[in-house]
C-alpha positions as CSV (number, residue, x, y, z in Angstrom):
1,X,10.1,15.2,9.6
2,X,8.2,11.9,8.5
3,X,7.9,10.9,5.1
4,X,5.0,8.4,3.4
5,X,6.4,7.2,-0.3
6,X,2.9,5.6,-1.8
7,X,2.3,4.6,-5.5
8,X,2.2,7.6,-7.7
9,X,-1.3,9.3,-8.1
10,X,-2.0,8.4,-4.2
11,X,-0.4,11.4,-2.8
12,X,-3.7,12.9,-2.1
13,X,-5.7,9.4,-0.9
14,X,-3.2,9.3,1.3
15,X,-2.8,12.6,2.7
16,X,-7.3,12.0,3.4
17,X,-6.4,8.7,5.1
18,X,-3.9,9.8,7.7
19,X,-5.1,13.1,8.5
20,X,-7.9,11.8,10.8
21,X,-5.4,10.0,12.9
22,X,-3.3,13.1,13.4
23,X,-5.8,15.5,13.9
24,X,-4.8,16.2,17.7
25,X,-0.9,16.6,16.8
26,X,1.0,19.7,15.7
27,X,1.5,18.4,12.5
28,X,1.2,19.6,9.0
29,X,0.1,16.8,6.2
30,X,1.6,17.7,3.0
31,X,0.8,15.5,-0.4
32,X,4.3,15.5,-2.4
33,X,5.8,13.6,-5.3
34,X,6.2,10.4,-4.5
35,X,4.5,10.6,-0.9
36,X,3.5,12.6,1.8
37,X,5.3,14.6,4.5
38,X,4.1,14.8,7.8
39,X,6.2,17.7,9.7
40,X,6.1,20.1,13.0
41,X,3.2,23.0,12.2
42,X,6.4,25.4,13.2
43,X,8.8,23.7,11.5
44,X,10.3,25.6,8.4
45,X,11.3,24.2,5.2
46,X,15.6,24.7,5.1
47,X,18.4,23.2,3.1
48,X,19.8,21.3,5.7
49,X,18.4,19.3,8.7
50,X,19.1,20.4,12.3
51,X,19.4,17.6,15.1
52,X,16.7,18.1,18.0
53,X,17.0,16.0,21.3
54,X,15.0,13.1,21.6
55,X,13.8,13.4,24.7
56,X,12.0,16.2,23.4
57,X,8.1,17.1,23.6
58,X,8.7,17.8,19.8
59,X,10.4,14.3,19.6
60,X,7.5,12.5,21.3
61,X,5.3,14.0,19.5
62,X,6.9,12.8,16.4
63,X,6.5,8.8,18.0
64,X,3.0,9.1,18.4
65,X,2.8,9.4,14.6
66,X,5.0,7.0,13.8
67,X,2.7,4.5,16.0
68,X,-0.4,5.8,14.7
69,X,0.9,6.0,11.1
70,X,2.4,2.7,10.9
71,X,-0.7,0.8,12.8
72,X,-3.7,2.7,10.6
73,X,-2.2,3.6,7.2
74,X,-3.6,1.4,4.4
75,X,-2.0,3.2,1.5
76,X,1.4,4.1,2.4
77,X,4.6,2.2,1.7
78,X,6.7,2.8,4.8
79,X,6.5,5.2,7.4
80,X,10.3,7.0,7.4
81,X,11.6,9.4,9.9
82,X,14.6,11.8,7.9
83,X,17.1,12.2,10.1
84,X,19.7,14.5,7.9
85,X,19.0,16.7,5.0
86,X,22.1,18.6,3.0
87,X,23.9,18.9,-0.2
88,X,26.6,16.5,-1.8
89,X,28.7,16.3,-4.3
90,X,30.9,13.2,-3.4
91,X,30.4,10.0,-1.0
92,X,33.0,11.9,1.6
93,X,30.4,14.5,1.9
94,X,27.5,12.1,2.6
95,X,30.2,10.2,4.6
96,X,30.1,13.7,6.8
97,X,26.3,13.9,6.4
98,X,25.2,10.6,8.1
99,X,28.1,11.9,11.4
100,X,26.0,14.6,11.9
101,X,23.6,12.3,13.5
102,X,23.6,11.1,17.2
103,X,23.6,7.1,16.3
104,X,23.9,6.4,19.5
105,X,20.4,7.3,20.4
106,X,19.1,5.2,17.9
107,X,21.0,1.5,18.3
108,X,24.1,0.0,20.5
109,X,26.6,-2.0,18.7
110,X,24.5,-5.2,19.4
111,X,21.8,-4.3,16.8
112,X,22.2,-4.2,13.3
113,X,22.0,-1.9,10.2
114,X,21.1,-2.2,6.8
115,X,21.4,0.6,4.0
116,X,19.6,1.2,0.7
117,X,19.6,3.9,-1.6
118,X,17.5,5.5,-4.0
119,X,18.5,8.3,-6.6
120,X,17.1,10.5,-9.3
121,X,19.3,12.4,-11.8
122,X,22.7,12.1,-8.9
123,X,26.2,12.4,-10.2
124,X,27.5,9.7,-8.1
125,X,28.5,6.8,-10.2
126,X,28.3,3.9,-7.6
127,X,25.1,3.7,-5.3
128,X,26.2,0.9,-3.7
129,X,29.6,2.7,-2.7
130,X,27.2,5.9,-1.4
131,X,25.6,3.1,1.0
132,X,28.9,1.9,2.1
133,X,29.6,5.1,3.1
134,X,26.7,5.8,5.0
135,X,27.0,2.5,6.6
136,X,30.8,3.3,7.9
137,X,29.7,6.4,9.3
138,X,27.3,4.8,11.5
139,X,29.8,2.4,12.7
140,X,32.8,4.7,13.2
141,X,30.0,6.7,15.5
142,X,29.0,3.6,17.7
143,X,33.3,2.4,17.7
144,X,33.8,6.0,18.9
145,X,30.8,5.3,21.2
146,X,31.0,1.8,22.9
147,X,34.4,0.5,21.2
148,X,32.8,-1.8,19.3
149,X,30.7,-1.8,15.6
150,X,27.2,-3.2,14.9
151,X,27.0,-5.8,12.6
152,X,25.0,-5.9,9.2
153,X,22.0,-8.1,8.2
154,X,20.4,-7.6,5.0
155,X,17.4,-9.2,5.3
156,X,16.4,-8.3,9.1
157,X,18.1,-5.6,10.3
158,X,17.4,-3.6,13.6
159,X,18.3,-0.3,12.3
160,X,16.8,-0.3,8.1
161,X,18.4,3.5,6.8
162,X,16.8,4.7,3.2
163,X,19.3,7.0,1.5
164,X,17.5,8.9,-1.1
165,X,20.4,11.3,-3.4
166,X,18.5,14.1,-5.6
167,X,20.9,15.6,-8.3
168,X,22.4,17.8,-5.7
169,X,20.9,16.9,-2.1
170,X,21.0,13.9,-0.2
171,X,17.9,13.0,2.2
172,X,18.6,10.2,5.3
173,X,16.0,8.1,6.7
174,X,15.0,5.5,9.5
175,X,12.6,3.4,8.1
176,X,10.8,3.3,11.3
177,X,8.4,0.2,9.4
178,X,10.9,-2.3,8.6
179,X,9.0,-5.1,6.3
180,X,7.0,-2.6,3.8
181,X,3.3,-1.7,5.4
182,X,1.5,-4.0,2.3
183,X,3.1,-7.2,4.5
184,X,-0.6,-6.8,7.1
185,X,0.8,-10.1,9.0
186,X,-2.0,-12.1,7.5
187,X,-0.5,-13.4,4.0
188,X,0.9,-16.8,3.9
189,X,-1.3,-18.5,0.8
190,X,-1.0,-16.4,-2.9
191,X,-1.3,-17.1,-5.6
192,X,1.6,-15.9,-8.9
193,X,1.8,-11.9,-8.7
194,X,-0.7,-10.8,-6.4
195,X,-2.2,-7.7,-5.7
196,X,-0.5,-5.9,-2.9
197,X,-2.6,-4.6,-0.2
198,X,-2.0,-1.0,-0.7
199,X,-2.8,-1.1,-4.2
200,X,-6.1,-2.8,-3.1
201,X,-6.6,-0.1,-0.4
202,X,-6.1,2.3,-2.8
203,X,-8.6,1.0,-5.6
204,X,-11.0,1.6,-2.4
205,X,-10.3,4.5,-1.7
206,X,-10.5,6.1,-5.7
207,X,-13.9,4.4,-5.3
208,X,-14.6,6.4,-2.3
209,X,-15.8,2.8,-0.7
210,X,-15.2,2.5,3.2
211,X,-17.9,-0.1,4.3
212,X,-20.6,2.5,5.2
213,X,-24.1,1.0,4.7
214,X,-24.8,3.7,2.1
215,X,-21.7,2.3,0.6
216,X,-23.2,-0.8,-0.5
217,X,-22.1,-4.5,-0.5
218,X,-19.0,-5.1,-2.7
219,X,-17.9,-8.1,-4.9
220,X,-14.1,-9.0,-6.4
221,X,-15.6,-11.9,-9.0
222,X,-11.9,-13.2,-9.4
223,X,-10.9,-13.1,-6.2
224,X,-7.2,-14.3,-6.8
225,X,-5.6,-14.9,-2.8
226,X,-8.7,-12.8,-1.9
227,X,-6.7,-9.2,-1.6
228,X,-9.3,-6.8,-2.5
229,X,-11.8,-8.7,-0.2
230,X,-9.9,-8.7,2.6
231,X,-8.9,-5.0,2.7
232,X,-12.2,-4.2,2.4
233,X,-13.8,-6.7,5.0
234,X,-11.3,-5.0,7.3
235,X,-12.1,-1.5,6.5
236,X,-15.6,-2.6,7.5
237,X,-14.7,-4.0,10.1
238,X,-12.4,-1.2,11.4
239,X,-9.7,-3.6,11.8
240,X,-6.2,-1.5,11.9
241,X,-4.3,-2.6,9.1
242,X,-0.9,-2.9,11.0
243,X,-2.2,-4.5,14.1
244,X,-1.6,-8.0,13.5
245,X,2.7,-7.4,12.5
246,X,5.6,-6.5,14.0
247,X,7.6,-3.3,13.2
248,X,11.3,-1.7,13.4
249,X,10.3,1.0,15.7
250,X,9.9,-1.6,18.4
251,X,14.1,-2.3,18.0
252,X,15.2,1.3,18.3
253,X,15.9,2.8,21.4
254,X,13.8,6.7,20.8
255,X,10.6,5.0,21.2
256,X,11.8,2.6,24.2
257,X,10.2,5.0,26.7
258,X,7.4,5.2,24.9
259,X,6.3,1.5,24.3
260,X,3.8,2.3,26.6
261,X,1.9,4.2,24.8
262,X,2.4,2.5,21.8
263,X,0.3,-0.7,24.1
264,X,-2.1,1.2,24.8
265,X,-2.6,2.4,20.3
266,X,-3.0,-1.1,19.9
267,X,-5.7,-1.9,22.2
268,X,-7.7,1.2,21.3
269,X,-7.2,-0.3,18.2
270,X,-8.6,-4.2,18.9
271,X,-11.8,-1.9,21.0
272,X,-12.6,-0.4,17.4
273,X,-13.2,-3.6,15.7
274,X,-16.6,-4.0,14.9
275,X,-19.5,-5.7,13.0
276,X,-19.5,-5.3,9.7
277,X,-22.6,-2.9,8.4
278,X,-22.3,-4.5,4.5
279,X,-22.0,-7.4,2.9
280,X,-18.5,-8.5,0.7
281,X,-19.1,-11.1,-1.5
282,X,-16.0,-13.0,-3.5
283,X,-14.8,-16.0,-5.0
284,X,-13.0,-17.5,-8.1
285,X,-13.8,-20.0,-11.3
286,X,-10.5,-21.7,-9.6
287,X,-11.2,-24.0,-6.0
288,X,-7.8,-23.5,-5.5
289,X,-7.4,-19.6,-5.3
290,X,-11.0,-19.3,-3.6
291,X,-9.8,-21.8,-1.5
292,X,-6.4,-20.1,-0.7
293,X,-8.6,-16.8,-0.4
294,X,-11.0,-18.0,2.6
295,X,-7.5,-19.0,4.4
296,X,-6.2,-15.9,4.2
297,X,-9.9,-14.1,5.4
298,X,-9.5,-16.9,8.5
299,X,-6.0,-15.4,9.5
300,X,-6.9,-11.4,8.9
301,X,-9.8,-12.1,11.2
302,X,-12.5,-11.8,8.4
303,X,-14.2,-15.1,7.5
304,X,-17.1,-14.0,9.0
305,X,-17.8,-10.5,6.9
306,X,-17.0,-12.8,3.4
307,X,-19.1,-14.7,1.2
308,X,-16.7,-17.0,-0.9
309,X,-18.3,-18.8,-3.8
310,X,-16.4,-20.9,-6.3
311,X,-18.0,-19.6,-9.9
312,X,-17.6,-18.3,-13.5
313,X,-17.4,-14.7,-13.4
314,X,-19.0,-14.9,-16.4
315,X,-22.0,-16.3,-15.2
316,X,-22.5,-15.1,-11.7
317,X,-25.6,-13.8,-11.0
318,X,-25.7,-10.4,-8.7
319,X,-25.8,-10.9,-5.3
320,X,-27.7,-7.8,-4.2
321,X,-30.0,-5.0,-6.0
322,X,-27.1,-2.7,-6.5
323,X,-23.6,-2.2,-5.0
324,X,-19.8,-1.6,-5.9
325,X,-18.0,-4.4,-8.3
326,X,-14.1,-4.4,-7.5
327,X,-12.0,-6.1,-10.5
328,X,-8.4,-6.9,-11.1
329,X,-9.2,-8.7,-14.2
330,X,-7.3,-12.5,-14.1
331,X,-5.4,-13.2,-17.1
332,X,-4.6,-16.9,-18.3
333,X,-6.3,-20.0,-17.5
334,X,-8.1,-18.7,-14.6
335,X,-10.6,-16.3,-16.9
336,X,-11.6,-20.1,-18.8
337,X,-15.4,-21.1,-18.0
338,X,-16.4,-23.8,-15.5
339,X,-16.7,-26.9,-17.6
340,X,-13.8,-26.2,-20.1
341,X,-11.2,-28.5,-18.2
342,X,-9.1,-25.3,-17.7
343,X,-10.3,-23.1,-15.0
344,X,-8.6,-25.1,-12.6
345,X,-5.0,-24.8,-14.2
346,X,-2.0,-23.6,-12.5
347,X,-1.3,-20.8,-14.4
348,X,-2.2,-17.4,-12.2
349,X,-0.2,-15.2,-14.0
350,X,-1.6,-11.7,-14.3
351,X,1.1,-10.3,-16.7
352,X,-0.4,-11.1,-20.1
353,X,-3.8,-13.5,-21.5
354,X,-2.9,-16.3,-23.6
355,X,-3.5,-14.5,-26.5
356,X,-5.4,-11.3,-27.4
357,X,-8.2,-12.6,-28.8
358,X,-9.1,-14.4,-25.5
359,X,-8.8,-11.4,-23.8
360,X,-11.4,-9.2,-26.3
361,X,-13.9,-12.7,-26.2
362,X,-13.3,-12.6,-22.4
363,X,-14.0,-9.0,-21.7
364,X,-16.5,-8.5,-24.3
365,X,-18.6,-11.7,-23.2
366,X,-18.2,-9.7,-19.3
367,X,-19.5,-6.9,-20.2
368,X,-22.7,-8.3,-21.4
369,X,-23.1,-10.7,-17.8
370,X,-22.5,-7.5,-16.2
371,X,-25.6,-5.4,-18.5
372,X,-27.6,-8.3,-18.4
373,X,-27.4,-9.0,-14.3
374,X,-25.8,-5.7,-12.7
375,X,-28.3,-3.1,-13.3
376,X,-27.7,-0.6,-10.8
377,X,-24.6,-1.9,-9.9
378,X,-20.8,0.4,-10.5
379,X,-17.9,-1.4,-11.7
380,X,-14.7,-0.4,-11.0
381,X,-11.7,-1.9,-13.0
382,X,-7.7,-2.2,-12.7
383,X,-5.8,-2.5,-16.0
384,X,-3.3,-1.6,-18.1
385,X,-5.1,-1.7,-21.3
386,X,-5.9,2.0,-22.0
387,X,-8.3,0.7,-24.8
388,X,-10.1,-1.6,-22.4
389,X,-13.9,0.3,-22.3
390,X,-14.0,0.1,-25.7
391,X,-13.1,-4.1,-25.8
392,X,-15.7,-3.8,-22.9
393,X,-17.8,-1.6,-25.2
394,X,-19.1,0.3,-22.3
395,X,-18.3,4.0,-21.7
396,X,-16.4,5.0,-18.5
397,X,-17.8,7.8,-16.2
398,X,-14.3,8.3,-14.9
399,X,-10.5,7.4,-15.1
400,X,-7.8,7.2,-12.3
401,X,-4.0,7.0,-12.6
402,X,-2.1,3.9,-10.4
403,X,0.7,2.0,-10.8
404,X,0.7,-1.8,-10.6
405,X,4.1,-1.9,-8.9
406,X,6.1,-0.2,-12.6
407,X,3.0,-0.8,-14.9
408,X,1.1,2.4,-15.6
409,X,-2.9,1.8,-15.1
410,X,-5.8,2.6,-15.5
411,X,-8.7,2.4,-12.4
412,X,-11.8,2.5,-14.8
413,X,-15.4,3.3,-13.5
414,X,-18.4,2.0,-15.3
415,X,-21.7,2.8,-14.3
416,X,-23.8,-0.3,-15.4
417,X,-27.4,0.1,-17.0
418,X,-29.5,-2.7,-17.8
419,X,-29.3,-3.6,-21.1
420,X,-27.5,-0.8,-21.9
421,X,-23.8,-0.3,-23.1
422,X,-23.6,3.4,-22.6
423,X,-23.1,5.3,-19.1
424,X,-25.2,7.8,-17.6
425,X,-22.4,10.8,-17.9
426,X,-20.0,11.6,-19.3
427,X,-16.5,10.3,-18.6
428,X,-14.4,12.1,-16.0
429,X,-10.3,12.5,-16.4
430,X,-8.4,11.9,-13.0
431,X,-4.5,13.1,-12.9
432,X,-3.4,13.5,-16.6
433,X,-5.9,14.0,-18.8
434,X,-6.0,10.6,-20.8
């Protein structure tokens, strides 16, 4: 069984997004809490996991997903293969858990390991001794083995196991991605706290925005390293979010055999890549973020399919008749006006605004740009603020749940009429009824 951990309130985005990709696999897409499971259509649900060979039709079936998962998923977190499933009640009994499993198929004493561990409501009082155990089990396996132990590496390890510990059952993992799927392979200028890429993706995807012409051009007014941009000058482009990075699978000796095929993904992949059919238009009020921003588009292959302008959001006229505005709203010195002596500071800090009157003056004097030059136009906006349409006094048509990393959110739609404060429906609840 495969499982996708995503942000809560993605489940079902993400459970959309892949099923495409697996369509011609006897699989089974299942949104849960926390993720979604991919699993054999035959496959019943039972207490404890039973090994299968590895060699296995069932086995290679299994690798194709975890090359087309990890290559094409914009929204999930990691792509993790569960390789034992059972009760506990004590480390020796996870100890006895992770022996079950064959390590030997996996890794040879000259790769290396790395455990983490996860746990809601467990009785355990020491994680990190849990992990310890898990990690001596693989090693006693591979000494039994070859004669000889792999070493550990924290930061790059060969073989990455998630240990996740319910109250009263234990769940084992490869993490078959290695870095987490947000890290595209393009990233190297940012500015402080960016957005990660799957939150991006998934602000896209709530907006039902995949770079069809009906879709519309898109602008992100505070561009910030250029995150929302990019993920969606790729999705026009149908450029595969995981083909310019490495990943763990390519270490670990199941999908050896099968590297071929995993080639062969990747250039069906680069053949997909195409011209984009709408317009993205970005920037920032600071030269240094836009200017970070257009570096990153040059290394995700997507200068070409982004305008980047340097400009007050506040006073940015629209750059089409109507489209999709995508906003993480800047806090700090960056939302100051061109002209101020601010706007270029250093601060990039998205955690808090200077103070809260800046914040209402800032959102307040938005709003009215947007009524006064967005006619036509739909807003969509990432923030914490639960009270934030009525700083913005406009009325939201909808809400969505997501989380900022740990910070609760709100993804608000506004549907902008000229001149006009008020939206053309009434607002719609997403997820928990707030």
């Amino acid at each position: 069984m495969l499982f996708l951990p995503c942000a809560a309130g993605v489940e079902p985005l993400l459970a959309e997004e892949i099923s495409p990709w697996l369509h011609a696999l006897p699989l089974e897409i299942t949104p849960e809490r926390g993720g979604v499971r991919v699993a054999p259509a035959t496959q019943e649900r039972r207490a404890i996991d039973l090994s299968f060979d590895l060699t296995s039709e069932l086995a290679a079936t299994m690798v194709r997903a975890v090359f087309l998962l990890n290559l094409h998923s914009r929204l999930a977190q990691r792509v993790l293969w569960r390789v034992a499933l059972g009760p506990y009640a004590s480390e020796d009994q996870l100890y006895h858990l992770a022996r079950s499993v064959q390590w030997d198929d996996w890794i040879t004493p000259r790769n290396t390991l790395r455990v983490d561990v996860t746990a809601r409501h467990s009785p355990l009082q020491s994680l990190n001794f849990a992990g310890l155990r898990i990690k001596d089990a693989v090693c006693d396996h591979l000494r039994e083995q070859f004669g000889e132990r792999p070493d550990v590496d924290t930061r790059h390890p060969d073989l990455s196991l998630q240990l996740h510990l319910d109250g009263d059952v234990a769940h084992l993992y490869v993490d078959t991605s290695g870095e987490a799927l947000f890290k595209r392979g393009w990233r190297e200028d940012k500015g402080e706290a960016p957005l990660k890429e799957t939150l991006a993706a998934a602000m896209l995807a709530a907006a039902g925005w995949k770079g069809r012409a009906e879709d519309g051009p898109l602008l992100d007014p505070c561009c910030g390293s250029g995150t929302i941009a990019i993920e969606a000058a790729q999705i026009a482009c149908g450029i595969a979010a995981g083909l310019q990075r490495r990943f763990a699978f390519e270490r670990l000796r199941p999908f050896a055999a099968h590297l071929a095929v995993w080639q062969q993904f990747k250039q069906q992949a680069r053949e997909r890549v195409h011209a984009p059919a709408v317009r993205i238009y970005t920037g920032d009020v600071s030269f240094r973020m836009t200017d970070f921003a257009t570096r990153n588009a040059e290394r995700a292959g997507v200068l070409h399919a982004i305008e980047f302008k340097t400009a007050d959001a506040l006073q940015r006229p629209a750059p089409a008749e109507g489209g999709v505005l995508m906003f993480n709203p800047p806090y700090g010195e960056r939302i100051d006006p061109k002209g101020t002596g601010h706007g270029g500071g250093e601060r990039f800090a998205r955690e808090d605004f200077v103070d809260q009157q800046g914040a209402s003056d800032f959102f307040s004097r938005m709003a009215s740009h947007w009524k006064r030059q967005y006619g036509g136009w739909t807003a969509w906006v990432l923030s914490p603020d639960m009270k934030l349409p009525s700083a913005m006094r406009l009325k939201e048509s909808r809400r969505v749940v997501m989380f900022n990393g740990p910070i609760e959110c709100r993804l608000f739609r506004f549907d902008l009429v000229s001149g006009s404060a008020r939206a053309q429906q009434a607002p719609q609840v997403d997820a928990d009824g707030s």
